[in-house]
Structures are given as structure tokens and as C-alpha cells.
C-alpha positions in Angstrom: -5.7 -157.0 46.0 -5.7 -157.6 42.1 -7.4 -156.2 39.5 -9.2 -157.9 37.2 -8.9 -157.6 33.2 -12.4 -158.3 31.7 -11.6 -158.7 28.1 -8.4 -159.7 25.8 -6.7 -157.0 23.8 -7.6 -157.9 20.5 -4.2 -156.0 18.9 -2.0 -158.6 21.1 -4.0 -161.6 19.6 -3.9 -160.0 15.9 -0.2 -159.5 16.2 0.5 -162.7 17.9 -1.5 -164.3 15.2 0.6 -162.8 12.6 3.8 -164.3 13.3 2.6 -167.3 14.1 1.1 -167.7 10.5 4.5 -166.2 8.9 6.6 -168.6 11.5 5.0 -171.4 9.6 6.8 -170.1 6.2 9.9 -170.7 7.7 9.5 -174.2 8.6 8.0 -174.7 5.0 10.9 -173.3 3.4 13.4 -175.4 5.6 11.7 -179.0 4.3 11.2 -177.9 0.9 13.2 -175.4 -0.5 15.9 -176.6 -2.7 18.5 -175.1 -1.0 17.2 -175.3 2.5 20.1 -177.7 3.5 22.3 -176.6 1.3 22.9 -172.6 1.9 21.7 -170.4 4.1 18.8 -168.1 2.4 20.8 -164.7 4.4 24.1 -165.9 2.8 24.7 -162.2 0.5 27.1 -164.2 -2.3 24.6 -166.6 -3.2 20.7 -165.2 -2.2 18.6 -163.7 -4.1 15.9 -160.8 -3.1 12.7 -162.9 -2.6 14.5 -165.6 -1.1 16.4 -163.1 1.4 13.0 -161.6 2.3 11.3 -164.5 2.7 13.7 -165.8 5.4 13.8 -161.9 6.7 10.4 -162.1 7.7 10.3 -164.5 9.9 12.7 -163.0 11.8 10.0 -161.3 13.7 8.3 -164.1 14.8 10.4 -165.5 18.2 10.9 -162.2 19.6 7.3 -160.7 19.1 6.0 -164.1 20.5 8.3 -163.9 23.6 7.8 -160.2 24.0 3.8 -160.6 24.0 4.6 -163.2 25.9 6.1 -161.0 28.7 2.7 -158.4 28.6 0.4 -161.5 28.8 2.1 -162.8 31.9 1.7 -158.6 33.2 -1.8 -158.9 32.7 -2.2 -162.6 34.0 -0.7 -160.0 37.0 -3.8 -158.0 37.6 -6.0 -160.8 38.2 -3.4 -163.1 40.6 -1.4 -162.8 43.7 2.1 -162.7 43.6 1.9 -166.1 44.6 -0.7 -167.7 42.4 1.1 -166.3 39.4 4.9 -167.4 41.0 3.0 -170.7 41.1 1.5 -170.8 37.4 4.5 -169.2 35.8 6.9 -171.9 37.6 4.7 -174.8 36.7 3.8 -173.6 32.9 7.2 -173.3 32.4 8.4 -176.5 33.7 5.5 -177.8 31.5 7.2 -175.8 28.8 10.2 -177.1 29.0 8.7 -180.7 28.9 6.7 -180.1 25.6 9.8 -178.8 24.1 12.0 -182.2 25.1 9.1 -184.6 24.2 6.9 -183.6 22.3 8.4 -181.2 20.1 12.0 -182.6 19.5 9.9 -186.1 18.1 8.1 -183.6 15.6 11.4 -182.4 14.6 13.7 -186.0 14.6 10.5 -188.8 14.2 12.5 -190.4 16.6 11.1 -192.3 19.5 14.6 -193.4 20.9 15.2 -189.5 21.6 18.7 -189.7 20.7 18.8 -185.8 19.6 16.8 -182.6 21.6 16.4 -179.7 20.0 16.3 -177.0 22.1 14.6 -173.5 21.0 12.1 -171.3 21.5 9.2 -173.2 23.3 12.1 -174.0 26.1 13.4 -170.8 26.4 10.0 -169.2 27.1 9.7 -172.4 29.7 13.2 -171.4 30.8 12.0 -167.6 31.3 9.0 -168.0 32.7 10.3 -170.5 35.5 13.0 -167.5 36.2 10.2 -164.5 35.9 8.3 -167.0 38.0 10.9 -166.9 41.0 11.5 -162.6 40.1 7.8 -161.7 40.5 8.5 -161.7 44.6 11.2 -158.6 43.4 10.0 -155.1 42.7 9.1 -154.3 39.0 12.3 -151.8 39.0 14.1 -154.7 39.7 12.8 -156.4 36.8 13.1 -154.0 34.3 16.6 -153.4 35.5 17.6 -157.0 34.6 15.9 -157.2 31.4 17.6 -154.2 30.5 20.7 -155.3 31.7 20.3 -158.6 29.8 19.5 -157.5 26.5 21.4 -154.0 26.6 24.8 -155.6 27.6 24.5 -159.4 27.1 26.6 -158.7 23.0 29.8 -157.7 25.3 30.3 -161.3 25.9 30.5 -161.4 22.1 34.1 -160.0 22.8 34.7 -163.0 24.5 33.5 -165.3 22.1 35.5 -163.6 19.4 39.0 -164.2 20.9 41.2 -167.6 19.4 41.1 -169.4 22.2 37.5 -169.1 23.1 35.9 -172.8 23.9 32.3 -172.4 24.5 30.9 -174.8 27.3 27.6 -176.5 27.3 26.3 -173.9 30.2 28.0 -170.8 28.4 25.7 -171.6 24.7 23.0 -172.5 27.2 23.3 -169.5 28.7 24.7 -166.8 25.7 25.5 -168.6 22.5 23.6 -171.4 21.5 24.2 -170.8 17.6 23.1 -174.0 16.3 25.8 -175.7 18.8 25.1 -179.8 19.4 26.7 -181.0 23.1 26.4 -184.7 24.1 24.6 -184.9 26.9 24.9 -188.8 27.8 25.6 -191.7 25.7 24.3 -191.7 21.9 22.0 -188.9 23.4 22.5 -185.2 22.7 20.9 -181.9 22.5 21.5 -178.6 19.7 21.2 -175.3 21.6 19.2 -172.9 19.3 17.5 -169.7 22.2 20.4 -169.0 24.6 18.7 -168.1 27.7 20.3 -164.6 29.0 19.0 -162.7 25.9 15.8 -164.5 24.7 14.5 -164.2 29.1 15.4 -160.7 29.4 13.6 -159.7 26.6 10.6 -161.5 28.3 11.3 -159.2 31.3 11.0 -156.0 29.2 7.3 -157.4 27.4 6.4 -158.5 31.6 7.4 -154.5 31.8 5.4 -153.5 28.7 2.4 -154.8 30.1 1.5 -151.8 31.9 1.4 -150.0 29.1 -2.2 -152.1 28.2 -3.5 -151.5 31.7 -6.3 -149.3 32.4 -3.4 -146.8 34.1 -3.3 -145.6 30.0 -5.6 -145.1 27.5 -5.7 -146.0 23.8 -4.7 -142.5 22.8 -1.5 -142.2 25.4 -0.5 -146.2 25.1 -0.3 -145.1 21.3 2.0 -142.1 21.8 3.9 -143.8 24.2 4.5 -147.5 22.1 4.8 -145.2 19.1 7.8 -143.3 21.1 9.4 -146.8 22.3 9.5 -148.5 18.8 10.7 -145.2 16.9 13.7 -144.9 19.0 14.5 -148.9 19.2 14.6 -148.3 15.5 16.9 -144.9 16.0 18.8 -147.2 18.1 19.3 -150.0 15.8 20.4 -147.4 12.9 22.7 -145.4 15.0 24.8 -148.6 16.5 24.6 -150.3 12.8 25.9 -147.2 11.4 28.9 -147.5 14.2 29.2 -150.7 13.5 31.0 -152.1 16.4 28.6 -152.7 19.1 25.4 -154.7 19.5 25.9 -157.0 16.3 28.7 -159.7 16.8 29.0 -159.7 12.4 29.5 -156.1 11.1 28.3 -154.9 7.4 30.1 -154.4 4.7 29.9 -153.1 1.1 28.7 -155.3 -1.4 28.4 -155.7 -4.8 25.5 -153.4 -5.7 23.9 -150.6 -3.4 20.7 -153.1 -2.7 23.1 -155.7 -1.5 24.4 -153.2 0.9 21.4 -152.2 2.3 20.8 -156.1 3.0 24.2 -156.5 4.7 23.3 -153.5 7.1 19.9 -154.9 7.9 21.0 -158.6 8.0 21.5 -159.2 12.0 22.4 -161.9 14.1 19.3 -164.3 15.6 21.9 -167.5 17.1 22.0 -165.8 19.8 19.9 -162.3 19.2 22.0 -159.5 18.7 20.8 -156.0 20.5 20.2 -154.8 16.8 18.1 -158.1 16.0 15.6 -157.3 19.3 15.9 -153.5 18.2 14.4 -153.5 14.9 12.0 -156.6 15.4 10.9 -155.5 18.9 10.4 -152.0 17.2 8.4 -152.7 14.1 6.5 -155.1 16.2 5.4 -152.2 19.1 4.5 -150.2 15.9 2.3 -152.5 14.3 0.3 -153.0 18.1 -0.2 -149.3 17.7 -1.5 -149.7 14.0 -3.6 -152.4 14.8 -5.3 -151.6 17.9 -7.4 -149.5 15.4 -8.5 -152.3 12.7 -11.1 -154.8 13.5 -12.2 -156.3 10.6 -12.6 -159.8 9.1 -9.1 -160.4 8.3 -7.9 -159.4 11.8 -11.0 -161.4 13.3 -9.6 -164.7 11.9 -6.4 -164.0 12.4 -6.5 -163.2 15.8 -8.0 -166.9 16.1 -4.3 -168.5 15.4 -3.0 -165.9 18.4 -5.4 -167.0 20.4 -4.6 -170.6 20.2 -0.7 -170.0 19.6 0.8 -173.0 21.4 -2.1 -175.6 20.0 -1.0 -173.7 16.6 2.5 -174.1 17.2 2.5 -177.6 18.0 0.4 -179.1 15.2 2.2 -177.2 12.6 5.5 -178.9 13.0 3.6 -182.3 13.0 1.7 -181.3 9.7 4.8 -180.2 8.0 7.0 -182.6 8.2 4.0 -185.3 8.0 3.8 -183.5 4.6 7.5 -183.3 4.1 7.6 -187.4 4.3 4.6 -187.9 1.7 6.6 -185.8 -0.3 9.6 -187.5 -0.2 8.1 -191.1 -1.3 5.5 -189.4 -3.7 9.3 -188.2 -5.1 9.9 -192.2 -5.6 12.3 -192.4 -3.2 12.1 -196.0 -0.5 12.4 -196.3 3.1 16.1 -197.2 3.0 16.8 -194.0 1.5 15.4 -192.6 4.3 17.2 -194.6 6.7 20.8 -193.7 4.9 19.6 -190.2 5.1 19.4 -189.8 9.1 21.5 -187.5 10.6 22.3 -187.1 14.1 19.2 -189.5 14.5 16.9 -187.3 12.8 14.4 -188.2 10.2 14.3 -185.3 8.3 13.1 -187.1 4.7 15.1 -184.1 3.0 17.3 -185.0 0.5 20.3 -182.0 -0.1 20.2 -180.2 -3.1 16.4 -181.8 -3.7 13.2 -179.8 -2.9 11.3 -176.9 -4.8 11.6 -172.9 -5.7 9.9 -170.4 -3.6 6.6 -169.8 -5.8 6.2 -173.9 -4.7 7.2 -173.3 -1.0 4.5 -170.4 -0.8 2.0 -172.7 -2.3 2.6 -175.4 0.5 2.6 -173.0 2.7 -0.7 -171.6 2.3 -1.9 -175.1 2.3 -0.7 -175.8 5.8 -2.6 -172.5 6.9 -6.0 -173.5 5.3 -5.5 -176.8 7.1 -4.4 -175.5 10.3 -7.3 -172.8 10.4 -10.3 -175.3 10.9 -8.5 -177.2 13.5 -7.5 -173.7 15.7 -10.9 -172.3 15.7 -12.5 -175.4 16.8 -9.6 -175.3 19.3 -10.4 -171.6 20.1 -14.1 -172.2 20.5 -13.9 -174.8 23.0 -11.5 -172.8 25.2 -14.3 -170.1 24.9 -17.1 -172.3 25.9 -15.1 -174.0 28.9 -13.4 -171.5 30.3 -13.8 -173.5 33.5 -11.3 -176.2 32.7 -7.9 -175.3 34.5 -5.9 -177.4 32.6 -6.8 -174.7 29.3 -4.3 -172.2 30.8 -1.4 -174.5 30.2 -2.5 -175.1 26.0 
């Protein structure tokens, strides 16, 4: 018998809508920064504060979004059978998976010939859910177990990794690496592994876990003391192993040139693939902000909760909208259509030229843009899904 949920938790759907806004930064700065394609914004000898920060941030996003992830599919549990949600999760995820290949890699590359995939976070959550699909027959001991197993002990492969003649495969970066890494797959056709799968799914097992934490088993007060509890110590944990600074973080800190520097090697962890410390201290600040704002309702967490409630729609048009903007930007710079064409690489149309683009005051400006854009387009989105709630096919945008 199953339990139904009568309303949303508006905290999830403030939170979710969070990181899907600052997500979007991220992709802004990577098409128009000036040094987007040239340096890496965490690189310590060349970074500067606000630029370090501004790629810091976003951090947060893929791990909160596959966490909540994990308690929305909990709840989903209340109101389904075993096998109605088996079912969903399998097919979603497939669906997932398919999005990610097809319609996502063209809004990266432009490339209808679909000579390069890219491979990241929208697959992995298909990948996961397919897998959390075919564990929801198991015990939810069982599934905490693994998640814990998976994100606890998945860095000792980073021993591995790190000896000389380590030679990653295509299943072992689809699996633990990933790290940017581009295998041919057939042909001219080839695919860059960004969200290895044993990490990024078993953190999806421990939100799935989390979930009955925002079940009418708790209330407000004890879900607060005990998400409060959970987050504090994931950010004990995360000081304690950095502090060790052998475990849980395949590059260790060092001193740098100036205290401040120092403090942004400690905190600097590893996302390709996500380091224990990485899911520590974003999993941690992210189950203390659900505590904080499960007591705000305002205006300001009213619309925001509008882009968490129509995340995937959200997610989708963003990359389009960018990198439609991106290309104006390029010919409005003057340059032609063969410059474009010279620029391709790996059969992607980025329209970026190296060492070209804007500073951060610029890349906040665009930014904001995209979100005023984006808003109208969401909420219209978000009040169709409430006024045809009826449609089936709704549950899988």
C-alpha cells in the first residue's frame, strides 16, 4: 500500500532552483570569458579571487541536483508500487540517457552529423536512475549500503589511477574517471566522459535515502536537527580528511604564496570524477541550506522555486540560449563563417575564439540576461504542468 504525498516541499524546489540559476553562470563564463579556453579559472598560479569564486560556486550545482534528485525519486516512492516506480525510473532514465546523446550533445557541438557526444550530468542521472530503477526490488539497507560504499570508498581506485603504468579504459572512465577523457567510439564518431558513474549514482542512492527524512515519519522541527546533524559532520568530515591530506581527494593542498591562496588550495577539490571531499562539503552546505530555507517563503523564493520546478525544461533551453548567444556574439565581433569553420574542434561549433571573450563584470551581465529570458519561458512552462497535471508524458520534462 503507498502513501500518498499531497503537496511538494517547497525548500527542495527553492534549493533546486538555486543551482540551476548559478549552473547557468558556469556555462556563461565557459563561452565568454576571456580565458575560458585558455586556463582553468581553479588554476592557483594564475586566478584571481572573483574569478576562483565564480567557478567555486558552481561547484554545488551537479551534486545538489543529483542528490535532490535521489529524495524526489523517495517520495515518487510513497505514492507507487515497487513496480510502477522500477518501471518509471527504468524508462526516465533511458529517456535520460537519450536527451543527453541527442538532444543535448547538438546544443553543445551544433552538429547534426553527431560526430562528438558529450557525456555528463543529464546521462549520469539517466545512468542512475536505470540502476536505482533495477535496486528498488532490494531493501533500503541494501541501498544505503551501496551508496555508502560507492561514494565512501570509490577515491581508493584513485591509487590505481595514480600508478605509471595506469591506462584507463573506456569502461573504467565510464565507470570511475571520466576527467574530461574523449574515447572513439566508431569511425569519425566519439564521445568525452565528463560524470563517471560509480560516484555521481551512489550519491543518488544516499539523496533516494535522504528522502525519508521529508516524510511525514519527521517533522519540520526533528528533520531540521537531524539535516542540521548530517551536513555539520559531512563538513567535519571534509576538514578532518583535508587536514590529513591523503585520503578522499586524488590532488592534495599545498602552501601557497599568501595565506588566502592557501586556504583556496585546501578548499579547491576534485569534480572529474568527485572526490569524497567534493560531495562532503557540497552535499553538506547544500543539506544546510534545505534546513535554512524550509523557513523562508517569500517572493524571492516563490520565483525561484519556479526554475526548480521546471529544472530539466530549464536545463535544456539554457544551453540552446547560450550558445545561440555565443554565435551572435561571435559575428557581431566581425568575424565570417569560415572562421568558424577553421575553428571546429573535435567537430564542435563552439564559435569561441582562444584568448578572445570578456572579463567577469561582462560575463555576469550576460548572465543575468539569460535568467530574465529564461524566467518567462519556465513559468509559462510551470503553469501548464500545473493546470494539466493529467498529461503523463509531464513526468518525463
Amino acid at each position: 500500500m503507498t502513501t500518498t504525498v499531497k503537496q511538494r516541499i517547497l525548500s527542495i524546489d527553492i534549493l533546486r532552483g538555486i543551482v540551476m540559476v548559478i549552473m547557468a553562470l558556469d556555462h556563461v563564463r565557459d563561452y565568454f570569458h576571456i580565458t575560458s579556453w585558455t586556463d582553468d579559472p581553479l588554476n592557483l598560479e594564475t586566478t584571481t579571487p572573483a574569478l576562483f569564486f565564480t567557478r567555486y560556486i558552481t561547484h554545488f550545482c551537479a551534486p545538489t541536483f543529483v542528490f535532490l534528485s535521489g529524495v524526489s525519486i523517495y517520495l515518487q516512492s510513497l505514492r507507487k508500487t515497487k513496480s510502477e516506480l522500477s518501471v518509471f525510473l527504468i524508462k526516465r532514465g533511458l529517456w535520460l540517457m537519450f536527451v543527453e546523446v541527442v538532444i543535448i550533445s547538438f546544443a553543445w557541438s551544433y552538429n547534426p552529423n553527431y560526430n562528438f557526444f558529450f557525456l555528463q550530468v543529464i546521462w549520469v542521472i539517466g545512468v542512475s536512475m536505470v540502476l536505482l530503477g533495477v535496486l528498488i526490488h532490494t531493501s533500503y539497507k541494501f541501498i544505503l549500503a551501496l551508496g555508502l560504499l560507492f561514494v565512501l570508498g570509490h577515491n581508493l581506485l584513485d591509487f590505481v589511477e595514480a600508478a605509471k603504468d595506469y591506462k584507463p579504459t573506456f569502461l573504467w572512465d565510464l565507470l570511475h574517471h571520466g576527467n574530461f577523457a574523449v574515447h572513439n567510439l566508431w569511425g569519425s564518431h566519439s564521445a568525452i566522459l565528463f560524470y563517471p558513474i560509480i560516484p555521481w549514482s551512489g550519491l543518488m542512492m544516499l539523496g533516494y535515502c535522504s528522502g525519508i527524512f521529508f516524510t511525514s515519519k519527521y517533522s519540520k522541527e526533528q528533520r531540521a536537527k537531524i539535516i542540521t546533524r548530517i551536513g555539520g559532520g559531512l563538513l567535519l568530515l571534509f576538514v578532518a580528511l583535508r587536514f590529513i591530506n591523503v585520503y578522499g581527494n586524488p590532488i592534495v593542498w599545498s602552501i601557497q604564496k599568501t595565506n588566502f591562496y592557501t586556504f583556496l588550495s585546501f578548499i579547491n577539490i576534485h569534480k572529474y570524477p568527485p572526490s569524497l571531499m567534493y560531495m562532503c562539503v557540497t552535499i553538506g552546505i547544500a543539506l544546510l541550506s534545505l534546513v535554512l530555507l524550509e523557513r523562508l517563503e517569500n517572493s524571492f523564493t516563490r520565483t525561484i522555486s519556479i526554475f526548480g520546478r521546471t529544472a530539466f525544461f530549464y536545463y535544456i533551453l539554457h544551453l540552446y540560449l547560450i550558445h545561440l548567444l555565443a554565435t551572435l556574439n561571435f559575428y557581431f565581433n566581425g568575424h565570417s563563417v569560415k572562421e568558424s569553420i577553421d575553428n571546429i574542434q573535435n567537430y564542435v561549433w563552439y564559435f569561441n575564439i582562444p584568448g578572445e571573450g570578456y572579463g567577469l563584470p561582462e560575463v555576469y551581465l550576460i548572465w543575468i540576461v539569460v535568467i530574465l529570458i529564461l524566467f518567462p519561458l519556465c513559468k509559462w512552462y510551470d503553469n501548464y504542468k500545473q493546470s494539466h497535471k493529467e498529461k503523463w508524458w509531464l513526468s518525463y520534462l
